[in-house]
N, C-alpha and C positions, 0 to 999 in steps of 0.2 A: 950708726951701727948697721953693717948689712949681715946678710946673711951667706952661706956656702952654698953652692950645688947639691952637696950630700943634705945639709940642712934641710933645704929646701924640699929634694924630695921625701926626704923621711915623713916631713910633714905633712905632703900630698899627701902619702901613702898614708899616714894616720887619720887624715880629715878630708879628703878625697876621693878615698878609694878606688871611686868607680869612673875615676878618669884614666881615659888609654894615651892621655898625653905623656910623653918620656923627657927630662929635661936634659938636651944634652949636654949646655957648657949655659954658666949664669956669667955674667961680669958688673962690673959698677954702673954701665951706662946702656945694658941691653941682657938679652936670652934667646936660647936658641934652642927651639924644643921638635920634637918627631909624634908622628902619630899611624900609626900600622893601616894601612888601607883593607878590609876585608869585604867579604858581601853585605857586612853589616852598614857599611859605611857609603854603601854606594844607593844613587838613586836611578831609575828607569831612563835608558838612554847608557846607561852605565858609564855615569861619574859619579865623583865625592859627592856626596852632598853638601848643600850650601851649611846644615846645620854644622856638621862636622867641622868645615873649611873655620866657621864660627867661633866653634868651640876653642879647637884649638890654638886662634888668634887672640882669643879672650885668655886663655891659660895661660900665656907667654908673656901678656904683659902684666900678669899679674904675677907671674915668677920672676920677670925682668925689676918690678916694683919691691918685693919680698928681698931680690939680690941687693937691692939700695939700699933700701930703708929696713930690714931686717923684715922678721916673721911678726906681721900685725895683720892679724887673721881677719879683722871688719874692714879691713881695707875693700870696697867695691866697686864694679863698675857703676859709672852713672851715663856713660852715651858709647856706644860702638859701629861706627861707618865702616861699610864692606861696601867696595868694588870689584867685583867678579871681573876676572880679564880674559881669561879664558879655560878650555876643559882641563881639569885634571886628570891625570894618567890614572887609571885605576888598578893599573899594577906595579904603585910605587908610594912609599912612605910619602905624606906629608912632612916639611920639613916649613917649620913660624923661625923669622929670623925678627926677632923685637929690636928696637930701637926706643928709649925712653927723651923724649924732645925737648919736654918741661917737668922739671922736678920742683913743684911749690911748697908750698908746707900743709895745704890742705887737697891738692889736687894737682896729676901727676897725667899726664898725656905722655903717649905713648905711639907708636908705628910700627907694622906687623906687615913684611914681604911673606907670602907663602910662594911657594913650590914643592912640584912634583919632585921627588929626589932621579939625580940625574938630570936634571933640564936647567937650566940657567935664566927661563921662561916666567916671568912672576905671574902665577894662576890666579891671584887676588891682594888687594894690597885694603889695609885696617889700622885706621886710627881711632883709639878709644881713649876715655877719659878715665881716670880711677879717683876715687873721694877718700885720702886718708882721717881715720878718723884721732877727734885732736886727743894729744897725749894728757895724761891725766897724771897730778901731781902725788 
């Protein structure tokens, strides 16, 4: 059972709210989400911040998961590795392009290129782990 794009975000929007992540295109084996770069989002030196960069690697593979396995809201993370590669533009959407690696029946790894939109430059690359939790009869 997966879930749709629209699905998907209705239900951010419902239980999310206060994420500026945007989901662009969901598929069976990935997700591709955006995130608006403002002052809010930048740190001294003026880049993304790493928080940011975080966020929305973690939201992508949990939208990428949601596109699989349908809307199972206790689905969490349980480990998330960032390697910063280099600065992001501060005058350009963030754009998470997920990849889902292993899909098991209790636990779901996942890979996350970000970039700057417009650059072809991966500004940090994220592999996370997610714990689905088990279905209940």
């Amino acid at each position: 059972m997966s879930a749709s794009k629209e699905e998907i975000a209705a239900f951010l929007a419902a239980e999310f709210p206060q994420t500026k992540c945007k989901v662009e295109a969901v598929g069976e084996n990935g997700a591709t989400l955006s995130h608006d770069i403002g002052i809010d989002e930048l740190r001294p030196g003026g880049t993304v911040s790493g928080p940011v960069l975080m966020s929305i690697a973690d939201v992508a593979i949990y939208v990428a998961i949601l596109g699989r396995i349908g809307i199972v809201p206790l689905t969490v993370t349980t480990s998330l590795s960032i390697n910063f590669l280099r600065k992001p533009s501060a005058k350009a959407r963030i754009i998470a392009e997920c990849t889902l690696i292993k899909v098991g029946r209790t636990l779901i790894v996942g890979e996350v290129a970000l970039y700057s939109e417009g650059s072809s430059d991966m500004v940090a690359h994220v592999v996370g782990t997610y714990s689905v939790p088990p279905k209940r009869d």
